[in-house]
N, C-alpha and C positions, 0 to 999 in steps of 0.2 A: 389580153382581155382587159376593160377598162373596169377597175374596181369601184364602188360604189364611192368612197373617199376622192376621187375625181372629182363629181360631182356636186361636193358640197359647199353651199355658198358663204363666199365669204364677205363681209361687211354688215352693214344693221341691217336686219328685218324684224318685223313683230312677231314675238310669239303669244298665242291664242291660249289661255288658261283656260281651269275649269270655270263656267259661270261665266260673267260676262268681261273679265280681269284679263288685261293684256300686257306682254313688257316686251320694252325694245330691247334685243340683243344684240352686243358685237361676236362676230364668229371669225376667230382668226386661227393661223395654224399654232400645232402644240408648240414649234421653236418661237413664235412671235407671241405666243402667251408666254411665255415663260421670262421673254425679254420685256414684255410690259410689266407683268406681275413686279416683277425688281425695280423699275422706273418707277411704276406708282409708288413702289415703298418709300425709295429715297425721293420722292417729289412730295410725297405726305408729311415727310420729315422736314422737308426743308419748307414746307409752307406754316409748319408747328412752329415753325422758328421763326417765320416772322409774325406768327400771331404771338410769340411768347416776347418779343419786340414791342409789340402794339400793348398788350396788356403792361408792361411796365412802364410804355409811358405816359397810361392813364393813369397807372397806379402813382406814378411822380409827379402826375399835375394835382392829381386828388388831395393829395399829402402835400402838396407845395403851400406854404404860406409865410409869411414875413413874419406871425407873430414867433415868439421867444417860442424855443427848442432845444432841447438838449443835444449833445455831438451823437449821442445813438441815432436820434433822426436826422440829421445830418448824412451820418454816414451810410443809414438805409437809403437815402436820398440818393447818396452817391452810386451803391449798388444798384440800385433800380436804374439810374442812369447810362451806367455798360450794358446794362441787361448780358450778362452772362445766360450761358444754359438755366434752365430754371430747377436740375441738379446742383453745379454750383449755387444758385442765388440761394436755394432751401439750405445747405451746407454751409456759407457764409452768416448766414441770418442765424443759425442756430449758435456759428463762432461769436458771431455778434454781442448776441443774448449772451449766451457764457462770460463774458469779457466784462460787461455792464451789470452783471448779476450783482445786487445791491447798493448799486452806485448811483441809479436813477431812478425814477417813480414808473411804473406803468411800462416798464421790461417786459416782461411773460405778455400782458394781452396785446401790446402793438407785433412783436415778434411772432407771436403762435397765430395771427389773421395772416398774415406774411407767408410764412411757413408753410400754415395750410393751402393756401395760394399756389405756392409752390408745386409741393407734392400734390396737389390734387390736378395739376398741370401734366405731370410726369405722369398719372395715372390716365389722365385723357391722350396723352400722346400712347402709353402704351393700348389702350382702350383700339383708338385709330389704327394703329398701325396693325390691328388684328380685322378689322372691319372695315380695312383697304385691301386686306386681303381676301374678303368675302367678297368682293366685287366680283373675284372671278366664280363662274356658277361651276358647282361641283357639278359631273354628270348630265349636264344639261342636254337638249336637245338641239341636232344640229340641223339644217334647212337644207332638203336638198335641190340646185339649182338645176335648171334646165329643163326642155321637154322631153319627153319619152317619143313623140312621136319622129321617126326617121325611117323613111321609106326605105323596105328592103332592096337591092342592086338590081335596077333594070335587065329584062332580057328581051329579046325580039320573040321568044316562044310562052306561047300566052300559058301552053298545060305546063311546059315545064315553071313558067313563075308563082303558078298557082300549086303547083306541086310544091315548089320552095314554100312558101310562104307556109301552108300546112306540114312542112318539115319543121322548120322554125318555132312555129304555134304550138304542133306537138310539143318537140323536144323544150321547149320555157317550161310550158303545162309540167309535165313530169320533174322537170326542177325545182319548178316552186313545190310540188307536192310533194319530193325529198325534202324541199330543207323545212316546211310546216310540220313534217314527223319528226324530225331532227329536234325541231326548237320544242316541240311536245314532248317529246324522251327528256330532253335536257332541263326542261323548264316548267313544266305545269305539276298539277300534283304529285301526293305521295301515290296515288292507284297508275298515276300515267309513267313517273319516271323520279330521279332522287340522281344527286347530284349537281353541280353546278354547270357550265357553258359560257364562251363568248358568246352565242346566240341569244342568251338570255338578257344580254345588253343592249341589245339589237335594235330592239323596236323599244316606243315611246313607255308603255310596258310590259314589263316582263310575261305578263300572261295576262288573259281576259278571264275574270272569276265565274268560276261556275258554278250552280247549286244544285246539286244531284238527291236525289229522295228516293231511295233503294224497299218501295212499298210502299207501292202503287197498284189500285187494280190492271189487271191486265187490258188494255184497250180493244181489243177485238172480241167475237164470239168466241162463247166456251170451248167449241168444239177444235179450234185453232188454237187454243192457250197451253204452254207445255212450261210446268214450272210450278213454283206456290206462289207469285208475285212479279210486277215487273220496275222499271225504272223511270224515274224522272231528270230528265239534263234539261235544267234552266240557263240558258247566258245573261239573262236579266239585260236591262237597256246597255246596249254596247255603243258609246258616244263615238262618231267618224274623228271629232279630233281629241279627244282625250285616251281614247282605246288604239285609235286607227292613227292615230298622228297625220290626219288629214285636215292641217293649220289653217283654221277655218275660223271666221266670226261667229257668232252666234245663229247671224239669221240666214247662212249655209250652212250648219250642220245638222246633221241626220242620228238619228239611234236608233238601233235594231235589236230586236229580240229574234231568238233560237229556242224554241222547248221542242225535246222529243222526247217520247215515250217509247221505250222496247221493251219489249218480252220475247221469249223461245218460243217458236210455235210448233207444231205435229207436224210432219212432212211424210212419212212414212203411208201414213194411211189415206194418202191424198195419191201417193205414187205405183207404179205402174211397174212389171217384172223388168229384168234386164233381157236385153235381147240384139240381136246383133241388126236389125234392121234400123235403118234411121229414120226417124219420124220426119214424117210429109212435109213435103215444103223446104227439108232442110238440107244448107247445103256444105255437099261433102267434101267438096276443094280439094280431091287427089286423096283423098284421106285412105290411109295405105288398108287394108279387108283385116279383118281379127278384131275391129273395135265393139265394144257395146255401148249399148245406149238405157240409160231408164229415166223416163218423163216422172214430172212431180205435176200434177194436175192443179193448179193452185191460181187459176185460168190462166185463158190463152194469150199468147205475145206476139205481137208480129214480129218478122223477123227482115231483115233486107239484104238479098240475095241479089247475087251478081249480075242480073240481067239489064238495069238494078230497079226493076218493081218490089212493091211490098208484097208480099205472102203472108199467112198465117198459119202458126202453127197451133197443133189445140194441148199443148204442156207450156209449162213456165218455165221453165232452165234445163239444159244437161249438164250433167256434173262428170268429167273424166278425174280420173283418180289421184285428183291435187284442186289444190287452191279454192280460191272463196270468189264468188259472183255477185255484184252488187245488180240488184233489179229495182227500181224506182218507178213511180207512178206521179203526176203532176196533178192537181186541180185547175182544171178546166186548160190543159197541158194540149195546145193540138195533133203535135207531133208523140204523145204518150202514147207505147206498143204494147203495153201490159193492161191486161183488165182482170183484175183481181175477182177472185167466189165471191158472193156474198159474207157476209161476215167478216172477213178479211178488209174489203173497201172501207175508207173511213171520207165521208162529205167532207170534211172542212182540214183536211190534212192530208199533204202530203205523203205516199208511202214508199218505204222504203223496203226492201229486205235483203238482209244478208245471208248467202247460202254459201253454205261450209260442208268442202270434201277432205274428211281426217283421215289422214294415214297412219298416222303416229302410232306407236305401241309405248306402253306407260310402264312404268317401274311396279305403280302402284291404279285400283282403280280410282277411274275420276269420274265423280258424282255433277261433277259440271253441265244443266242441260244441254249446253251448246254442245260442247265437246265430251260428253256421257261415251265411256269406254269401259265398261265392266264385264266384257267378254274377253275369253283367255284365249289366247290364238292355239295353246297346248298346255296342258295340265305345267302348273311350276311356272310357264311363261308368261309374257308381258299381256295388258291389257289391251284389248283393239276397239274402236269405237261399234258403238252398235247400230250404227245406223248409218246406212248407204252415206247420206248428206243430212245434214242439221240446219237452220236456220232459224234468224234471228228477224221481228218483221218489228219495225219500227214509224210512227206518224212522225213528222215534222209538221210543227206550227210556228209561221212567223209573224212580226207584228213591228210596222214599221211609224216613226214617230219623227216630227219635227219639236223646235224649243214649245211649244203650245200645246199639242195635240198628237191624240195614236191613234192607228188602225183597230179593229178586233184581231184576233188570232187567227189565220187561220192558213189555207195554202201559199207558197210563195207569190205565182203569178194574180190570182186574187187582190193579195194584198199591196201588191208591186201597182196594179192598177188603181186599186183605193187610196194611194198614197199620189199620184200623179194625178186624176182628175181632181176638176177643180171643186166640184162639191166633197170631196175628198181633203186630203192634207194641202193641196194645193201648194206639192212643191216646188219651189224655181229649179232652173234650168242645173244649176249646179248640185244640187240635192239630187234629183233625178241621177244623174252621171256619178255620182256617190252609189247609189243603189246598180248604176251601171258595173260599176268595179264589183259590186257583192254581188252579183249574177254570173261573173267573169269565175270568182271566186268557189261560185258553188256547181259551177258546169265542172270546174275540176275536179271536188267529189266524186262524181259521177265515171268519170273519166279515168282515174289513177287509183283510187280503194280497192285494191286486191288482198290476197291472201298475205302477201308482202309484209303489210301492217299490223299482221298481229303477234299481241305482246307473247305469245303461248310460246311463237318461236323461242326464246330468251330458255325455255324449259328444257328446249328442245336441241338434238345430237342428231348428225347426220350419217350414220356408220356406213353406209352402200348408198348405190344408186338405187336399191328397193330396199333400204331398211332407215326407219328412224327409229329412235331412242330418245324416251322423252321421262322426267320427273314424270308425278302426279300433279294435275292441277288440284286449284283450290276450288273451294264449289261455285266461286261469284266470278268463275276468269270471265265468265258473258259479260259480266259487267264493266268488267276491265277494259277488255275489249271497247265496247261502246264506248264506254266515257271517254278510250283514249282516241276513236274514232270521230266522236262531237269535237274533241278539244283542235285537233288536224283541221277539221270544218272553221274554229276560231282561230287557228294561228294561218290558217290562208288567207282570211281578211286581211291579218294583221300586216303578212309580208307586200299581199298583192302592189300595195299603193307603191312603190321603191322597186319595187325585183325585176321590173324591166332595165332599171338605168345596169344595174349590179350586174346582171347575163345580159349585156350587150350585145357581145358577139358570140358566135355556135358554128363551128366548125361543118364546115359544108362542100362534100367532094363534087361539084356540080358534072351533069352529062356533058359526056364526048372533049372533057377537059385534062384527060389522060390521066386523071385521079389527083390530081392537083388541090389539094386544099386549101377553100377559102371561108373567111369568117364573117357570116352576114347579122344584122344586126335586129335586135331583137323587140325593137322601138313600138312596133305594128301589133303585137301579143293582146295589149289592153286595147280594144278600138275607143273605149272610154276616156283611157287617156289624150289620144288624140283630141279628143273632143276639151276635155276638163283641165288638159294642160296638169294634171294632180302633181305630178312629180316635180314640178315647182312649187308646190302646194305640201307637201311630204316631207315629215320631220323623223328623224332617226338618232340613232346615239351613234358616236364617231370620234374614238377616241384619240385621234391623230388630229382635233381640234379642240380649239379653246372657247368658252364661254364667258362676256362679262355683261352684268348687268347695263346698259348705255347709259341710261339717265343718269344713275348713281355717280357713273364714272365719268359724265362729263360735267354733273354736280362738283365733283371735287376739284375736277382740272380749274372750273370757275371761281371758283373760294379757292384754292392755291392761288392763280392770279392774280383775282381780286386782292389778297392778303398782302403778297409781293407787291403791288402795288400802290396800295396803301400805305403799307411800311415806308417803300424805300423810296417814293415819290410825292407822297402827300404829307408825311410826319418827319417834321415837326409844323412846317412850314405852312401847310394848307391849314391846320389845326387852329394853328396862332393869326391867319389872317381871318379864316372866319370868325375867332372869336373878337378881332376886332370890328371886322362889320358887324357883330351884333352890340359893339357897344360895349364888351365885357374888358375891365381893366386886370389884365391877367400879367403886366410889365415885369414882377417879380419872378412868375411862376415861368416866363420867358427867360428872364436870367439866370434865373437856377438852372432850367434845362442845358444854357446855352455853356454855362462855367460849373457846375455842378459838379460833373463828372472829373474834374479837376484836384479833388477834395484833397489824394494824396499829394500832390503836388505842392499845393497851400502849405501841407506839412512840410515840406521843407524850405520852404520860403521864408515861412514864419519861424520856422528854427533859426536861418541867416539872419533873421532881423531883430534875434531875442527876445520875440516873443513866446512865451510858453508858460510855465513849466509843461512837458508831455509826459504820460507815462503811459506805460506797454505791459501790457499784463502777459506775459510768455505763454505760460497755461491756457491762456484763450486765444490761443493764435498768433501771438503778436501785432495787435490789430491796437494802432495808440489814439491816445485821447487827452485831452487838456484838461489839469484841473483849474476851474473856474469860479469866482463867487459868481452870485444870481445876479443879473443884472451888468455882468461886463460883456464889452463891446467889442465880437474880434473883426478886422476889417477885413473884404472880401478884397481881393486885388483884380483890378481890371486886366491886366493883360497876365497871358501865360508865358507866349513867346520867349520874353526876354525876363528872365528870373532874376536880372540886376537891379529892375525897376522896385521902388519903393511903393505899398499900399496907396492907393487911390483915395485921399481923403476926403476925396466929394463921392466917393462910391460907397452903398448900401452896405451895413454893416450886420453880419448873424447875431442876433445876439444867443444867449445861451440862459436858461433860469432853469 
């Protein structure tokens, strides 16, 4: 099966910030980050050095002049000349100082400009070399490449490919709806789940914030309300590329709101005796003789039976003796099979309800509306719920927004339309397909929200095939419940955009293949993708890649170059011819550079030829020096080569004062 890390792309694309801020990224793997990250160190290093090149030999022409100088500037002359590290050159300068300490005038301030020069060099290279190392982006997000769309494996049989295909469709559906409970346990609030997850690195982030208001009027008529108060789940604007990692410019992205209101409502007194006959219309598919049946009146649903017309039956759910039944109602929904009482229907909001059949017997009673079990199954024993089925009936209002402008609140399909027409949001084609994804997203709901998902299990022990044992819940588990049911609703957006490249392929025994299994692939799930191409568009975390800022980094590779080039191809030499095309008489400050660096050589020259006296201070180094009256003349010798030759008496003399 191809893992998600397949697919991601490597080399520069743009990443989409919040606002309208964009930055190009390089994305390579984690062994070729690892081998850059060390190259740029030692490439940062070696470009330090030749800028710590260049500034010395500005520093040597600055300082360069023919008039009278004493041998400390001289000898600074000559250091700046090697350009040593600018370690040693701060270390030497300070021997310097030490050495001439009362023997010259203006020691301490020529030295400590130096100095500071120095070490404020040593601190900018340490500086760099921390902030070459930031190039690479911690955690960053990575792009993933390619289309999701790839037709599933031709057959010459039209029902069996359509069969395939809704085995496929299915089976994705139910995965993504595992791993958006997965990444909700692991990653959303304290009421939903606690702990940590690799899942929670997953997506661009970690969770989509939600603002819950635990009283609230109850939304529906009196006669329906079962409780003191109900709730509010706000998802507040949910951005496609900031929330959804759907790496979008500004004027393709989309934002979406989620508010839903629940409360517990009465079901008992809407509902009808148990009995063993099954109500009209419904069908019983082999269903083995001994079953019962009890109707909740809570109006009628259609239902779609085998023949396969619609029928109508005049109850809202049966409840056999497990699990939870999600029933929804659409605004202005055409295919919608439920039509709620009066009281119950809400005009501008979708409805929803959750119907819960408890089995459980509790340790202790629970006061919980939903799950309320304060009857004793036998004097001393456990608690049992008191009521055949419970439910939970909750509106859904959404509200759809481009960078400009939003919808009102109100049913999804309503607003889905008010967002696409043009006196509406009037959004482009890619916007639209974005809202395609979050339709995709919320048919799953629909589809997968069973008894499965709730957190009560976590209380709950399985002792027989007819017995459970469960703690006491808390009074607010409804709430739990819900909130962790909204949050499942936000993290299926969040995965939708990517989960098709990730489940690929799905194991598939195809007919009259002797059970042979084969893995078909799972590309066709989103038809939206097909369309929006998203998954070339879909950014995720992936930690078997590296991140570095491009610009930054190919800023620096340009200044290292540059720097090397300058150094080691343009100075001295470009330096001094342009200063001579402008005219500047620099002939000294050219011959210091050229014989400067020379200085200790001199000293032994000058010693073969008796000139001196020299003395060496030990304590400061042994760094030697002449003593001289003011005004005497020592002679610069033209040539190095040949140490036999005598001073050049027509050559430019240092003098010293």
């Amino acid at each position: 099966m191809a893992a998600l890390s397949d697919f991601i792309h490597t080399g520069v694309w743009r990443r989409y910030d919040d606002g309208t801020q964009s930055t190009l990224i390089l994305t390579v793997t984690q062994g070729t980050g690892v081998l850059l990250t060390a190259t740029l160190a030692l490439f940062v290093s070696l470009s330090l050095g030749q800028l710590w090149s260049i500034i010395c030999f500005a520093l040597h022409q600055a300082r360069s002049t023919p008039a009278p100088r004493s041998g400390l500037h001289h000898q600074r002359q000559a250091l700046l000349r090697s350009a040593p590290s600018p370690g040693s050159t701060a270390w030497t300068l300070v021997r310097l100082a030490w050495t001439w300490r009362g023997k010259s005038p203006g020691v301490l301030p020529a030295s400590s400009a130096l100095i500071s020069a120095a070490v404020l060099f040593i601190v900018a290279l340490a500086a760099s070399s921390l902030l070459s190392s930031r190039l690479q982006l911690a955690g960053g997000d990575v792009l993933v490449s390619g289309a999701c769309a790839r037709p599933l494996p031709p057959t010459d049989d039209v029902d069996a490919q359509e069969w395939a295909f809704s085995y496929a469709q299915g089976l994705a559906g139910r995965k993504l709806f595992e791993r958006a409970a997965r990444l909700v346990r692991d990653c959303y609030g304290s009421r939903a789940a606690s702990g940590a997850s690799p899942d929670c690195g997953y997506s661009p982030v970690d969770k989509i914030p939600v603002t819950i208001d635990f009283d609230v009027p109850c939304p529906f008529a009196a006669e329906f309300c079962s409780g003191n108060s109900a709730m509010t789940m706000d998802s507040g604007l949910v951005d496609s590329n900031l929330h959804l990692g759907i790496n979008s410019p500004p004027e393709d992205r989309v934002r979406f709101r989620k508010v839903m209101t629940c409360s517990p409502i009465e079901t008992e007194k809407f509902a009808g005796p148990w009995t063993q006959m099954p109500p009209p219309n419904y069908n019983t598919g082999g269903q083995v003789p001994g079953v019962f049946y009890k109707p909740f009146y809570l109006g009628p649903r259609g239902v779609v039976t085998p023949n396969p017309k619609n029928g109508q039956r005049n109850y809202t759910v049966e409840i056999r003796p497990y699990g939870m039944e999600l029933i929804e109602i659409g605004v202005d929904e055409p295919r919608t099979l439920w039509k709620p009482l009066p009281g119950l229907a809400v005009s501008d909001a979708d409805l929803v309800m959750f119907v819960l059949r408890n089995d459980a017997e509790y340790s202790s009673a629970v006061e919980d509306p939903w799950f309320r079990a304060t009857k004793q199954r036998r004097p001393g024993g456990g608690f049992i719920s008191n009521q055949d089925s419970s439910a939970v009936c909750c509106t859904e209002r959404y509200q759809a927004c481009n960078t400009t402008a939003c919808t009102g609140l109100g049913g999804w399909l309503p607003v889905l339309k008010a967002a696409s027409s043009e006196t509406g949001l009037g959004l482009n084609e890619r916007q639209k397909q974005v809202f395609d994804i979050l339709d995709t997203a919320k048919g799953n709901q629909r589809q997968y929200i069973s008894g499965g998902v709730l957190r009560a299990h976590d209380y709950t022990q399985v002792l027989s095939s007819v017995s459970l044992l469960s703690w006491g819940l808390p009074r607010d588990q409804w709430q739990t419940e819900m909130s962790n049911i909204f949050n499942i609703t936000m993290a299926l957006a969040q995965l939708i955009p990517t989960f098709a490249l990730e489940t690929l392929n799905v194991p598939f025994v195809a007919p009259g293949d002797g059970g042979a299994t084969t893995h078909w692939n799972l590309g066709e799930y989103v038809s939206a993708m097909r369309k929006f191409q998203v998954c070339g568009l879909a950014r995720t975390r992936n930690l078997r890649h590296a991140n570095f800022a491009f610009a930054p980094l190919v800023a620096v590779l340009a200044v290292g170059v540059a720097l090397a080039v300058v150094n080691l191809a343009c100075l001295p030499n470009a330096a001094f011819w342009l200063q001579g095309r402008l005219g500047m008489n620099r002939a000294y400050q050219r011959r210091e550079w050229a014989q400067g660096h020379l200085f200790m050589l001199q000293l032994e020259k000058f010693r073969a030829m008796g000139i001196g006296p020299w003395e060496v201070d030990e304590e400061g180094g042994g760094i030697p020096w002449m003593a001289v009256r003011e005004g005497d003349e020592v002679p610069v010798l033209d040539k190095f080569d040949d140490l036999s030759k005598k001073a050049d008496p027509d050559g430019e003399s240092i003098k010293t004062g």
